[in-house]
C-alpha atoms as an extended CHARMM CRD file, in Angstrom:
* protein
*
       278  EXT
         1         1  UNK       CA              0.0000000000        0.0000000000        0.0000000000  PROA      1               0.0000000000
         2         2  UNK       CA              2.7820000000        2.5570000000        0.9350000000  PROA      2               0.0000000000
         3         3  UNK       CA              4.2750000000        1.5830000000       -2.4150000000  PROA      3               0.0000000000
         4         4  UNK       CA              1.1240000000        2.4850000000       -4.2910000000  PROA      4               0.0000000000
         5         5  UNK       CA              1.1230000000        5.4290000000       -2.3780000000  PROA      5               0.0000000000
         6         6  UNK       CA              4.1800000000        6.6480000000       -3.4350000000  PROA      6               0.0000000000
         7         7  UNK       CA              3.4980000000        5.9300000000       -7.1100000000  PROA      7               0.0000000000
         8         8  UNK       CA              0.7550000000        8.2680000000       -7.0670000000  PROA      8               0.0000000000
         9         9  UNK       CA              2.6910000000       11.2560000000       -5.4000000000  PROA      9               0.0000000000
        10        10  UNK       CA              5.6900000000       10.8510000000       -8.2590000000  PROA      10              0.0000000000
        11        11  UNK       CA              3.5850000000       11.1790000000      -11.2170000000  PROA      11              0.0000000000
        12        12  UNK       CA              1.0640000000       13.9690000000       -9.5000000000  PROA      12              0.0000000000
        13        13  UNK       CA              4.5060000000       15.6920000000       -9.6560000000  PROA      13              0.0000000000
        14        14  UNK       CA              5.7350000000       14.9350000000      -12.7560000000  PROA      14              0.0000000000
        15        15  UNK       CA              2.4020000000       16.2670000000      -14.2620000000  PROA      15              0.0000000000
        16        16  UNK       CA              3.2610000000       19.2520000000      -12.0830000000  PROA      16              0.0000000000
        17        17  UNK       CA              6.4390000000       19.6010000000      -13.7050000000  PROA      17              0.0000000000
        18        18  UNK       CA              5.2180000000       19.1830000000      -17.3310000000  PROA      18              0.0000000000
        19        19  UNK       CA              2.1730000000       21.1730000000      -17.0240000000  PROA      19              0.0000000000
        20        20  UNK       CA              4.0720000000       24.0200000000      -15.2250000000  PROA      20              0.0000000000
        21        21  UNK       CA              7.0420000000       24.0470000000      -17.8940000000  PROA      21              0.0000000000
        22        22  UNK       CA              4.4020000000       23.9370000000      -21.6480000000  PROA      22              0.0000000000
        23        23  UNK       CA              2.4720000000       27.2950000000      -19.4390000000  PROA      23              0.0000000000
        24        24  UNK       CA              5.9990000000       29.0230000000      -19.1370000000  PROA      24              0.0000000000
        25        25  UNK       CA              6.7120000000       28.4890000000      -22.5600000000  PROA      25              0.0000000000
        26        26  UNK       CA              7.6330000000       31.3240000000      -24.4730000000  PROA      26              0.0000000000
        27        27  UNK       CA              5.1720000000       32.3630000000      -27.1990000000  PROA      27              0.0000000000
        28        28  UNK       CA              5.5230000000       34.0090000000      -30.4660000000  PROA      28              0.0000000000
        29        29  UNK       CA              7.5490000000       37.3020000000      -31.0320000000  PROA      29              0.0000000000
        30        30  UNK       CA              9.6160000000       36.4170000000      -27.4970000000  PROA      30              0.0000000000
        31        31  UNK       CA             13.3130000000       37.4570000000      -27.9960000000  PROA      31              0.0000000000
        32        32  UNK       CA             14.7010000000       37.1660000000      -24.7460000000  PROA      32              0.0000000000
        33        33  UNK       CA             13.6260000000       35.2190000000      -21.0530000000  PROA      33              0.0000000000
        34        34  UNK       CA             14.6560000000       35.9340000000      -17.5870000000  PROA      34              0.0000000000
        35        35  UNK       CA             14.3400000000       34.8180000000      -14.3410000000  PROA      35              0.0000000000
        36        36  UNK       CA             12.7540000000       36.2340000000      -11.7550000000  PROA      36              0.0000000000
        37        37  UNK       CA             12.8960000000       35.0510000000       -7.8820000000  PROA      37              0.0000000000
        38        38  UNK       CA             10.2280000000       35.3700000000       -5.5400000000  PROA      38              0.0000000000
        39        39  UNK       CA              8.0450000000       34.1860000000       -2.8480000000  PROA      39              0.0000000000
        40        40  UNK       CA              4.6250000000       32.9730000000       -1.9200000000  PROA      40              0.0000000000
        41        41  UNK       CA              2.4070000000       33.1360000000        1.5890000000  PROA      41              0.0000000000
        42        42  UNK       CA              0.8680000000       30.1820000000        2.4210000000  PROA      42              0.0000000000
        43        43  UNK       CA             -0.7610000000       28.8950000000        5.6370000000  PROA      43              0.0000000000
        44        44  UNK       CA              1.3890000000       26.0220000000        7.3140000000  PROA      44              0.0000000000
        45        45  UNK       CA              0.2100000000       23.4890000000       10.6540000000  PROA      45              0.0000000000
        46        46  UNK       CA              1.7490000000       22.6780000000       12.9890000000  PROA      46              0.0000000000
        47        47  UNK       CA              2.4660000000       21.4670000000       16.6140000000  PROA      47              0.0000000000
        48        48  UNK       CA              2.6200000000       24.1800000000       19.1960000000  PROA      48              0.0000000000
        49        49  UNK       CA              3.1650000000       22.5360000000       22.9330000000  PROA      49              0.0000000000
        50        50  UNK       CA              1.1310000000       24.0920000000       26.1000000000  PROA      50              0.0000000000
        51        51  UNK       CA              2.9400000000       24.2450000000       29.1620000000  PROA      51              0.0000000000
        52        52  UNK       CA             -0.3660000000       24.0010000000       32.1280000000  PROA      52              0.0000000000
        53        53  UNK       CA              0.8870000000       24.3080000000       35.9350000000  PROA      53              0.0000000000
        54        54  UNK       CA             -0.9600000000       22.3790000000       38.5720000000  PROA      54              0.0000000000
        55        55  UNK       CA             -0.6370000000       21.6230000000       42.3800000000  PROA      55              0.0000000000
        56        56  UNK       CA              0.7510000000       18.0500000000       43.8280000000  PROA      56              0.0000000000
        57        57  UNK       CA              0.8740000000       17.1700000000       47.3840000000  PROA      57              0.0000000000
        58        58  UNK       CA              4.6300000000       16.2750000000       47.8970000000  PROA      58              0.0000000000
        59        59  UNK       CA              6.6800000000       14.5520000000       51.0830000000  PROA      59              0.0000000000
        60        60  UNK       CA              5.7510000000       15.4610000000       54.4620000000  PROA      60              0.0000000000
        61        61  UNK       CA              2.0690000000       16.0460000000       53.2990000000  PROA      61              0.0000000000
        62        62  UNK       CA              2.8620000000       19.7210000000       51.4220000000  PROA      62              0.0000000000
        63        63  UNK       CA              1.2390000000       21.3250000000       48.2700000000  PROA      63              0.0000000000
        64        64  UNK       CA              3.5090000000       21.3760000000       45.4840000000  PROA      64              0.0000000000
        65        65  UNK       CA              3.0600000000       23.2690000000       42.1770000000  PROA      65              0.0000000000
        66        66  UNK       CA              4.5960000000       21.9140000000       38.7480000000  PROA      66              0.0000000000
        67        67  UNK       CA              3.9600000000       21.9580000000       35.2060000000  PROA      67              0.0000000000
        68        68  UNK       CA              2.8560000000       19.6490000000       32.7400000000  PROA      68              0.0000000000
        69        69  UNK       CA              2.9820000000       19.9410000000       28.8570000000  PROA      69              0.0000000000
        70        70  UNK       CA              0.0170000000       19.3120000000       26.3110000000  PROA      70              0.0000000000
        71        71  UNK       CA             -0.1620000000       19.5080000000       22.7930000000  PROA      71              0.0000000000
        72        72  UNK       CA             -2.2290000000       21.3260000000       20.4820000000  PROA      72              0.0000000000
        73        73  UNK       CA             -2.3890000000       22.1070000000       16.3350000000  PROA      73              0.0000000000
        74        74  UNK       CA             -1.9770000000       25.8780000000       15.2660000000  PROA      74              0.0000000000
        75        75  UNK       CA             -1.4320000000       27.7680000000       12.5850000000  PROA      75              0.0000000000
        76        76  UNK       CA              1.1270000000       30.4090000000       10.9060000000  PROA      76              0.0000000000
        77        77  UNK       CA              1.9360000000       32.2050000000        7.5310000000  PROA      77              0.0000000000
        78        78  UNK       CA              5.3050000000       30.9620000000        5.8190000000  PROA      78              0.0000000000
        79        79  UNK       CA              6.5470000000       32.0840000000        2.4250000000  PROA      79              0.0000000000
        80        80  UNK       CA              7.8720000000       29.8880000000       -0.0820000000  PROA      80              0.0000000000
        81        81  UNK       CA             10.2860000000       30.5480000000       -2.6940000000  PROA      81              0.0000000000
        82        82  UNK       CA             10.0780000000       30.2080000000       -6.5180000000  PROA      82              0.0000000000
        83        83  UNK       CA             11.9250000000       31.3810000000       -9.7840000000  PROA      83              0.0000000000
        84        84  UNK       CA              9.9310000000       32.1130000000      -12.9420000000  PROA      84              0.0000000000
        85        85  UNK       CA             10.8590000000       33.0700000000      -16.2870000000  PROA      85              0.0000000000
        86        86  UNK       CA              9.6280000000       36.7760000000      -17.6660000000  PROA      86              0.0000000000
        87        87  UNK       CA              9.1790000000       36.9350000000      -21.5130000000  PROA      87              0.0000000000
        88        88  UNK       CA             10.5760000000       40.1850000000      -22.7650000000  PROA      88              0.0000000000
        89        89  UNK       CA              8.2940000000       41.3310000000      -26.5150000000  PROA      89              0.0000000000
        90        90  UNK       CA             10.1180000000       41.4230000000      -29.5130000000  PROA      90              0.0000000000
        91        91  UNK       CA             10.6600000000       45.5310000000      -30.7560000000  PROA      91              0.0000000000
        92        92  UNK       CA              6.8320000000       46.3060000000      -31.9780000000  PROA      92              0.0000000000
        93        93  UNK       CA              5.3010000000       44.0480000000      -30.4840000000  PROA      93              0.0000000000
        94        94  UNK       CA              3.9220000000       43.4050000000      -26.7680000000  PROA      94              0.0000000000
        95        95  UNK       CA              0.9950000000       41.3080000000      -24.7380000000  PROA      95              0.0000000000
        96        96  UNK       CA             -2.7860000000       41.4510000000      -25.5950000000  PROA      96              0.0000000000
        97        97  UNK       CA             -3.2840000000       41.2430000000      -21.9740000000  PROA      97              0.0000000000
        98        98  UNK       CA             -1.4510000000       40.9250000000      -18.6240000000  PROA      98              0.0000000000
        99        99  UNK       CA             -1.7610000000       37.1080000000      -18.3820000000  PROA      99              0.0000000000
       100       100  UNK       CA             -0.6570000000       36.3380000000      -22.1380000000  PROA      100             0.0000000000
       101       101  UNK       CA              2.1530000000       34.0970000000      -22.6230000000  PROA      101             0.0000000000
       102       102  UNK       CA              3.0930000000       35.5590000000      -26.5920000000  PROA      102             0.0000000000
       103       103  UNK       CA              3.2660000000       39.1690000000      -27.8650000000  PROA      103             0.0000000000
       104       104  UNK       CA              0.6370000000       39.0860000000      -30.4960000000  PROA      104             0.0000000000
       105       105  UNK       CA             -0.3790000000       43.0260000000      -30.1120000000  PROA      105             0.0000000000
       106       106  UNK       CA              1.6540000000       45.2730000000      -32.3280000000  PROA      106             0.0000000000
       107       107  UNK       CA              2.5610000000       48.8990000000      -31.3390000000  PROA      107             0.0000000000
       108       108  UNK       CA              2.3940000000       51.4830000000      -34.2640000000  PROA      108             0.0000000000
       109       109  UNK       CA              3.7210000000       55.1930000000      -33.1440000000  PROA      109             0.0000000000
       110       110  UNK       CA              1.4110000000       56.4410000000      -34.8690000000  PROA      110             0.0000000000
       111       111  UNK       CA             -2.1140000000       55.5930000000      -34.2730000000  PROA      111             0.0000000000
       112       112  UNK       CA             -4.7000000000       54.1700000000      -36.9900000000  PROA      112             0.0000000000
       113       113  UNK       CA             -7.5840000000       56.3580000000      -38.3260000000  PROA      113             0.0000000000
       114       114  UNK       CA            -10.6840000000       56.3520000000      -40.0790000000  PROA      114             0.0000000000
       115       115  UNK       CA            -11.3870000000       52.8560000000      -38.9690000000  PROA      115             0.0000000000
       116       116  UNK       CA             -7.6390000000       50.7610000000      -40.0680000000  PROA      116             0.0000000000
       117       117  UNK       CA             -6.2310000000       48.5190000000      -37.6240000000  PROA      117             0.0000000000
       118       118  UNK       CA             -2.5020000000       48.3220000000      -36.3110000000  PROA      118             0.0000000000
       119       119  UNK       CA             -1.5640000000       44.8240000000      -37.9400000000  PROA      119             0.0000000000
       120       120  UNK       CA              2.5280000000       45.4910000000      -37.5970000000  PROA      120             0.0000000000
       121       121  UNK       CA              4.8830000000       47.2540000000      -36.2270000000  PROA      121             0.0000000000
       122       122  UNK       CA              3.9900000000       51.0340000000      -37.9780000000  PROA      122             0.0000000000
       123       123  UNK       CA              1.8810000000       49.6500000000      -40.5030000000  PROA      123             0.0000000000
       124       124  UNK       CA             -1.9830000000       50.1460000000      -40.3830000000  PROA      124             0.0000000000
       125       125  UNK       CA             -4.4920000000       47.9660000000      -42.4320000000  PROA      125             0.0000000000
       126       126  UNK       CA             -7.2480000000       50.5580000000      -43.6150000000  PROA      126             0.0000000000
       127       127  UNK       CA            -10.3190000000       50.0060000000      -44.4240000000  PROA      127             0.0000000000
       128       128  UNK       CA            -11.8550000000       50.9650000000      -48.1090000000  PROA      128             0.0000000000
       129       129  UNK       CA            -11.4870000000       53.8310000000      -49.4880000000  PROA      129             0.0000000000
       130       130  UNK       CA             -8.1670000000       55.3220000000      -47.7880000000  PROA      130             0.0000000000
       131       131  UNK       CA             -4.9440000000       54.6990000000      -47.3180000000  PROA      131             0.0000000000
       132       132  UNK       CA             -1.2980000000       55.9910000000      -45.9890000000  PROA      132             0.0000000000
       133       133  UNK       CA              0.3690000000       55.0260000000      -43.3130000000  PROA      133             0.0000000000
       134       134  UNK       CA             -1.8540000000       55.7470000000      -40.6020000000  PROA      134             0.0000000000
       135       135  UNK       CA             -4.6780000000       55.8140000000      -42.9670000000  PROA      135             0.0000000000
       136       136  UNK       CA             -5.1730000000       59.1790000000      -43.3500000000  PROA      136             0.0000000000
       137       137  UNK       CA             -5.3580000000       59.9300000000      -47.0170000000  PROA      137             0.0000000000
       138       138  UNK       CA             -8.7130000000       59.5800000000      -48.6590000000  PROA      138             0.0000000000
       139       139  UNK       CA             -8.8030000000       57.3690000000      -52.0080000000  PROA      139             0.0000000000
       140       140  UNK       CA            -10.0810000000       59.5800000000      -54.9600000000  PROA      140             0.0000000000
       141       141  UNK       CA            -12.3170000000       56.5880000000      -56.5610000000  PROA      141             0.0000000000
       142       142  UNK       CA            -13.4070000000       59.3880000000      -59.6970000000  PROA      142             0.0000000000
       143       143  UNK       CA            -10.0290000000       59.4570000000      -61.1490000000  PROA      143             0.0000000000
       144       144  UNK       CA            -10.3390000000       55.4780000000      -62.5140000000  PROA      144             0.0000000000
       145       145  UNK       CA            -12.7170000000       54.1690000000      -64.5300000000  PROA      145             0.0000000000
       146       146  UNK       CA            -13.8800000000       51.3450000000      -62.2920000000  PROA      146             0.0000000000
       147       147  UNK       CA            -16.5730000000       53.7400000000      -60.5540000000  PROA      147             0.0000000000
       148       148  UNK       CA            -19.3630000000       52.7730000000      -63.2360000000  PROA      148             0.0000000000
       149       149  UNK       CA            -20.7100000000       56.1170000000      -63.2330000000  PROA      149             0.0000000000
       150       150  UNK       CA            -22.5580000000       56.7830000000      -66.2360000000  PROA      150             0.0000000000
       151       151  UNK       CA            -22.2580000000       60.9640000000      -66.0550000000  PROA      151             0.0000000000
       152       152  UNK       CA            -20.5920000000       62.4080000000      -62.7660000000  PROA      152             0.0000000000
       153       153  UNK       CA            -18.8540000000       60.5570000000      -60.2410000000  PROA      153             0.0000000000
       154       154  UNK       CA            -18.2750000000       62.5730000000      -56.6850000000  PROA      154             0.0000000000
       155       155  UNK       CA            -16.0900000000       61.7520000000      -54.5810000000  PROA      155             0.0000000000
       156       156  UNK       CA            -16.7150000000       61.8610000000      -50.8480000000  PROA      156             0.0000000000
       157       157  UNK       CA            -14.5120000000       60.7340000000      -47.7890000000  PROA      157             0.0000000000
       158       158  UNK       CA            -13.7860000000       57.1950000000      -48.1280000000  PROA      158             0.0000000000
       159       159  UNK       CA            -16.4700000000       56.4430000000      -50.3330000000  PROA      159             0.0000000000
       160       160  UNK       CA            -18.0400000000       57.9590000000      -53.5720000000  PROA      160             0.0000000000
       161       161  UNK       CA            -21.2300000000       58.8440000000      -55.7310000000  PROA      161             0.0000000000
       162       162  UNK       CA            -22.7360000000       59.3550000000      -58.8300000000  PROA      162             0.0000000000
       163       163  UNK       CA            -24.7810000000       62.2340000000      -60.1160000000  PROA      163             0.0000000000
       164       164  UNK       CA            -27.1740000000       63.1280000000      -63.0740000000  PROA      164             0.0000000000
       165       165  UNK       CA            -27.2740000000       66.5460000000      -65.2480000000  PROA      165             0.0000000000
       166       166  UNK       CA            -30.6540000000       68.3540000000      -65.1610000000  PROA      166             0.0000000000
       167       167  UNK       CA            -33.4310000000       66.4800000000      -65.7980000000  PROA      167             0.0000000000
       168       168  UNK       CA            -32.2600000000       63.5290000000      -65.1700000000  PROA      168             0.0000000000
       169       169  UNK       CA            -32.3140000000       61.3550000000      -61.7430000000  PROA      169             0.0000000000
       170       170  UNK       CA            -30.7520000000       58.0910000000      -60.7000000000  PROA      170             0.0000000000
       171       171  UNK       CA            -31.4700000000       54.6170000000      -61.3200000000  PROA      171             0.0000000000
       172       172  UNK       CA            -31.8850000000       52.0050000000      -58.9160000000  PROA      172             0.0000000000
       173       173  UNK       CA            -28.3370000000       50.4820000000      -59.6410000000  PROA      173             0.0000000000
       174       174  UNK       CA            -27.1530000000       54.0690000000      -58.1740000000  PROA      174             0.0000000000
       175       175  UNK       CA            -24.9250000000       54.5630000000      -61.0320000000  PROA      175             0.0000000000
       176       176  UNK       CA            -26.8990000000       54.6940000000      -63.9570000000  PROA      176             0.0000000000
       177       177  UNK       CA            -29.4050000000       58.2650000000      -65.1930000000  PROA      177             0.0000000000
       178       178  UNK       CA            -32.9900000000       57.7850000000      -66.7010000000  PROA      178             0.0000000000
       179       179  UNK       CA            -35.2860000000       61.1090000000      -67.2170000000  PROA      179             0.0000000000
       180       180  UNK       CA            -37.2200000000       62.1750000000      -64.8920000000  PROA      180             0.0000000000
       181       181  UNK       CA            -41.2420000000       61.8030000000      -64.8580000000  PROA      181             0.0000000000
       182       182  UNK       CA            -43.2680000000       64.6610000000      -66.0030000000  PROA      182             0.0000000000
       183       183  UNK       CA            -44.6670000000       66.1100000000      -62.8800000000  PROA      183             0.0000000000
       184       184  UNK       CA            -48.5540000000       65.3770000000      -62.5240000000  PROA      184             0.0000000000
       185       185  UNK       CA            -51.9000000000       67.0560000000      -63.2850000000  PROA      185             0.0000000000
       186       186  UNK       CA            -52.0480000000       67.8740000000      -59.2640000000  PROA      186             0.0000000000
       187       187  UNK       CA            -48.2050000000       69.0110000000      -59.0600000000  PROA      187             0.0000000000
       188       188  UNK       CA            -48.6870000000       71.1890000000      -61.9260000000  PROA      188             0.0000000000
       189       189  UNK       CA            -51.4180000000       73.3400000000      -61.6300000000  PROA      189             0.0000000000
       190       190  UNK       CA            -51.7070000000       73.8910000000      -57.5930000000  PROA      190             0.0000000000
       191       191  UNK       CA            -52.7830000000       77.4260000000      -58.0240000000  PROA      191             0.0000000000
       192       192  UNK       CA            -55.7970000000       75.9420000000      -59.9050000000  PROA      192             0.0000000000
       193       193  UNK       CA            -56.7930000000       73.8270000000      -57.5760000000  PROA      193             0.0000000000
       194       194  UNK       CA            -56.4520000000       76.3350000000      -54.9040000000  PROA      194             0.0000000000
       195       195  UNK       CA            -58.7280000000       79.2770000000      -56.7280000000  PROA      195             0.0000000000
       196       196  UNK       CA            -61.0780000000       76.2450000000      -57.5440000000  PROA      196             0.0000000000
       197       197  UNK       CA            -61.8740000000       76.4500000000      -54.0630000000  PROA      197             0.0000000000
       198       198  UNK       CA            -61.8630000000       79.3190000000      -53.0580000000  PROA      198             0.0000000000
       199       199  UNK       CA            -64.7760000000       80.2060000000      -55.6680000000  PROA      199             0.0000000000
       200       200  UNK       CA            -66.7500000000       77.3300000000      -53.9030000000  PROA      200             0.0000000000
       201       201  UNK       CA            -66.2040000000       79.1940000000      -50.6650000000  PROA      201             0.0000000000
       202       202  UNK       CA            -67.2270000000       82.0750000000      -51.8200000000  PROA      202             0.0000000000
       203       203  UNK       CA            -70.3740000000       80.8420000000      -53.1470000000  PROA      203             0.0000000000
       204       204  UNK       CA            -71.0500000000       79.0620000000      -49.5720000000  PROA      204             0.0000000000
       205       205  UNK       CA            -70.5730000000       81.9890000000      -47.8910000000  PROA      205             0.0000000000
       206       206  UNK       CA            -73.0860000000       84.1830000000      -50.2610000000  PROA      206             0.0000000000
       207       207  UNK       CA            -75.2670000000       81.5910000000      -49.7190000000  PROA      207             0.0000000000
       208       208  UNK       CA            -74.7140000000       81.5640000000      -45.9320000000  PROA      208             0.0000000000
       209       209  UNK       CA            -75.0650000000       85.3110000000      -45.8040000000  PROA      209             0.0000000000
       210       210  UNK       CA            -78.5910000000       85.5650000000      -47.8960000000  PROA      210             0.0000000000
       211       211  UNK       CA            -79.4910000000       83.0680000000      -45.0850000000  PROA      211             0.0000000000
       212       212  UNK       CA            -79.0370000000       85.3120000000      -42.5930000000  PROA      212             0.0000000000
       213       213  UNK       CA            -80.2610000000       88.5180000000      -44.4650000000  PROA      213             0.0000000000
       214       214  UNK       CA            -83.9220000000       86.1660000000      -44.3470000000  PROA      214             0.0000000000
       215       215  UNK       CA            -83.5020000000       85.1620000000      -40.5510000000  PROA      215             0.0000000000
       216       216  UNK       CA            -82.9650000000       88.8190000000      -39.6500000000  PROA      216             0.0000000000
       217       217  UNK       CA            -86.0650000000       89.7790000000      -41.2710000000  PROA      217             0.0000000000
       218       218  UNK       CA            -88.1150000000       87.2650000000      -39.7470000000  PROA      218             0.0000000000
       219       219  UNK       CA            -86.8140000000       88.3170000000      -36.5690000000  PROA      219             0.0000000000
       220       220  UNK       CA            -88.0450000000       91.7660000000      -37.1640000000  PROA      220             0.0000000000
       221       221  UNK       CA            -91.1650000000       90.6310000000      -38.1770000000  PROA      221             0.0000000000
       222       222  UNK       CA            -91.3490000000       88.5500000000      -34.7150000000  PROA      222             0.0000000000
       223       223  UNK       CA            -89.9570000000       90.8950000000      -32.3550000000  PROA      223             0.0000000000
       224       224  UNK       CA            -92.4760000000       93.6970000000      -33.5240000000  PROA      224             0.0000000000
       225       225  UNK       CA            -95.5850000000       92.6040000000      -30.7760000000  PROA      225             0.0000000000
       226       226  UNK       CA            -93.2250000000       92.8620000000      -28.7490000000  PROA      226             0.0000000000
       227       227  UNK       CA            -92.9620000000       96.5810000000      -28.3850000000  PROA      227             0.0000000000
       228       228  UNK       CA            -95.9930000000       96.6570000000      -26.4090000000  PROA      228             0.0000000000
       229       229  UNK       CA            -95.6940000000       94.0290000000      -24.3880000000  PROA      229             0.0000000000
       230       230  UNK       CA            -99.9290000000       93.6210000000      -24.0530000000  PROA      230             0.0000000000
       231       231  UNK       CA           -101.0870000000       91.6280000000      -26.8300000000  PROA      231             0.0000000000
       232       232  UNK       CA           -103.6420000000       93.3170000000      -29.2420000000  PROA      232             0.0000000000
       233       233  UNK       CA           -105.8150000000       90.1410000000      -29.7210000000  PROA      233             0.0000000000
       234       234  UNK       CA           -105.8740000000       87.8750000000      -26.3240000000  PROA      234             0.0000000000
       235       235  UNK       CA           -107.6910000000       85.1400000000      -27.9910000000  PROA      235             0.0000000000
       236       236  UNK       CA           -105.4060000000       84.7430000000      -30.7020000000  PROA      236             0.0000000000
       237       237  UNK       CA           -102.9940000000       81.3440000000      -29.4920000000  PROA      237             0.0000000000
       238       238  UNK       CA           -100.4200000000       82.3670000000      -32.0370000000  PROA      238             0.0000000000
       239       239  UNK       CA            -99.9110000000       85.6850000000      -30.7840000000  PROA      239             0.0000000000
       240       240  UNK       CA            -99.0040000000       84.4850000000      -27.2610000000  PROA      240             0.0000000000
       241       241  UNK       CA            -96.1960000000       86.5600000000      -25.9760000000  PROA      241             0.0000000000
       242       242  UNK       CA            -94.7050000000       83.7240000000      -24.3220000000  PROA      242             0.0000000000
       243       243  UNK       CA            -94.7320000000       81.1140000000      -27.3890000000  PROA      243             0.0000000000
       244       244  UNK       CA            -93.3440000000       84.6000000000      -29.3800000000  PROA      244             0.0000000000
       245       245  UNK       CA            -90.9380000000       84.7200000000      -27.3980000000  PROA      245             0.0000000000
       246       246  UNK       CA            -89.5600000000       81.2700000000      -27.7310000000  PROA      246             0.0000000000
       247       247  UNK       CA            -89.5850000000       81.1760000000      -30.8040000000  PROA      247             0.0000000000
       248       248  UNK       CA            -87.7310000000       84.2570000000      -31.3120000000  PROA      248             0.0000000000
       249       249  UNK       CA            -85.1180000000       82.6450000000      -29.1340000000  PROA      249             0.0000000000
       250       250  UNK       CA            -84.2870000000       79.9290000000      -31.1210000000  PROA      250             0.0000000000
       251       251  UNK       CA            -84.1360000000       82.0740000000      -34.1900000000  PROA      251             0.0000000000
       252       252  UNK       CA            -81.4580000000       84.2310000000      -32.7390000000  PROA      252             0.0000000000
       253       253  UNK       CA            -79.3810000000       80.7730000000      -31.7760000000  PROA      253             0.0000000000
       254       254  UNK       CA            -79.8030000000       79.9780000000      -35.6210000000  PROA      254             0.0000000000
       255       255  UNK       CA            -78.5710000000       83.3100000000      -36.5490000000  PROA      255             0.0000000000
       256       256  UNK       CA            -75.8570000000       83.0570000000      -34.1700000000  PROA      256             0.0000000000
       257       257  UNK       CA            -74.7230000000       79.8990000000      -35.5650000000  PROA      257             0.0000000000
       258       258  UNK       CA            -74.5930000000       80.9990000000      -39.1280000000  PROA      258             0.0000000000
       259       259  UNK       CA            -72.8400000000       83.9750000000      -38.2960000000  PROA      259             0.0000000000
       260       260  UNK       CA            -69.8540000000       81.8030000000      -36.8210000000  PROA      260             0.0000000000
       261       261  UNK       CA            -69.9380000000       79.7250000000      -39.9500000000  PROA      261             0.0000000000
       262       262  UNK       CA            -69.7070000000       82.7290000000      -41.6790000000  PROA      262             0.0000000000
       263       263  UNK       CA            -66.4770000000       84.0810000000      -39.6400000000  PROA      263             0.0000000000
       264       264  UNK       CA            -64.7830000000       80.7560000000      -40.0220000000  PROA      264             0.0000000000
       265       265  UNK       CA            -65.6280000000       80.8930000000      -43.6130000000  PROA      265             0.0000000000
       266       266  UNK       CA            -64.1600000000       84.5980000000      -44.3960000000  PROA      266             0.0000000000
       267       267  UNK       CA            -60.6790000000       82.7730000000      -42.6890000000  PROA      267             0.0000000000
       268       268  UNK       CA            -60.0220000000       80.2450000000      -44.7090000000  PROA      268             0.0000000000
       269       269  UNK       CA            -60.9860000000       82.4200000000      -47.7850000000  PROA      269             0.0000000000
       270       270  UNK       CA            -58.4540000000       84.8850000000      -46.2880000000  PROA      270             0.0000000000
       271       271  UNK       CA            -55.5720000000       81.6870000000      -45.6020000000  PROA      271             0.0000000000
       272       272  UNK       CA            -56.1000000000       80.9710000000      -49.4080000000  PROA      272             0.0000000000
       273       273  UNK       CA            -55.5670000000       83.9470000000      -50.8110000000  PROA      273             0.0000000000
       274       274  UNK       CA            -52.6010000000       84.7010000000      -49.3470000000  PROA      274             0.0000000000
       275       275  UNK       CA            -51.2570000000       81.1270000000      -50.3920000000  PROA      275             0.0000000000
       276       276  UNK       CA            -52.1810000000       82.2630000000      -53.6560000000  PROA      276             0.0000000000
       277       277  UNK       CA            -50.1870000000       85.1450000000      -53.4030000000  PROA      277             0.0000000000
       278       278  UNK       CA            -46.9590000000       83.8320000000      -52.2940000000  PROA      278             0.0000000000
């Protein structure tokens, strides 16, 4: 059993050893290693002896004090020492990230724009449509043919487009010009439409007023017992004051009503025709 026992613990270490070693090893872009001492805390046991005193009746019948020792487990912080190696980056190059074995980030002095990436040391990948070192010079697509622009190419930063002379608009492809549609009946003759109606307003509102014109003299005609308030003929029903008087009422409402259709009316007519004039 101890044999076994031992077994075990030797290759738990080897496996140690081997795992340990392929973690440390250098990655790509490394050009030099050192190594680099230091220690580690841990928490140890151990056997810490307590030292108790009790009383003992000695010769001649007397109380004697003494000691005797127990044992007990405790704890305490010990450091252990270890060497490691420390991968220095090859010149433009360094570590993605604190724990990365291999130097796979490259440094350029000059930063990237418009969108390239830093794929060397100084040397930026850009993105269509510019280039330079850093990526800072906008490609000028119009000066080749391979823009497919059938009239006018424009270029714009880091991309381009394609424009049509008068009259003309672009296709769907973006490239290509067609002629534009005529403009329709509705487009092309707004101020037609708009006098059309305001000649129907106008004739509402004539109509509206000649309404009112009628109402007013009814009201006239109504009101006029009413100047003395005793009725002339007492057994007439229809010449009731009181029924008059009603009645009147609810002709003044209709008046009132038309007159406000009337006012809105004489707005719009006065929105449209300064429409028209602009």
């Amino acid at each position: 059993m101890q044999r076994i026992s031992c077994l075990l613990t030797g290759f738990v270490l080897i496996l140690g050893v081997t795992s340990t070693e392929r973690f440390a090893r250098s990655g790509r872009r490394v050009c030099s290693a050192e190594m680099q001492n230091g220690a580690a805390s841990y928490v140890e046991s151990h056997v810490q002896p307590v030292y108790q005193p009790y009383l003992t009746t000695c010769q001649g019948h007397r109380l004697c004090s003494t000691y005797r020792t127990t044992y007990k487990v405790a704890y305490r912080l010990a450091y252990r020492r270890f060497s490691q190696p420390i991968y220095m980056c090859c010149p433009g190059w360094r570590r993605a990230n604190v724990h990365a074995v291999g130097c796979s980030k490259a440094i350029c002095r000059l930063p990237c724009q418009n969108g390239g990436s830093c794929s060397a040391p100084d040397r930026c990948t850009c993105p269509p449509g510019w280039m330079g070192k850093s990526c800072q010079t906008d490609v000028d697509e119009c000066t080749g043919p391979g823009h497919g622009c059938s009239r006018h190419c424009v270029n714009t930063p880091g991309s381009y487009g394609c424009a049509c002379r008068a009259g003309q608009r672009l296709s769907a492809d973006g490239k290509s010009c067609q002629a534009s549609e005529p403009p329709t009946e509705t487009e092309a003759s707004p101020a037609l439409n708009r006098s059309g109606a305001s000649s129907e307003m106008k004739e509402e509102m004539q109509a509206l007023r000649s309404r009112v014109e009628v109402l007013e003299q009814k009201l006239q005609l109504l009101l006029a017992p009413f100047h003395n308030l005793m009725p002339s003929a007492a057994d007439d029903v229809s010449t009731d004051p009181i029924s008059q008087l009603f009645y009147s009422l609810r002709q003044l409402d209709r008046i009132e009503s038309l007159s406000e259709q009337i006012s809105f009316l004489e707005e719009r007519l006065e929105t449209c025709s300064c429409k028209n004039e602009r």
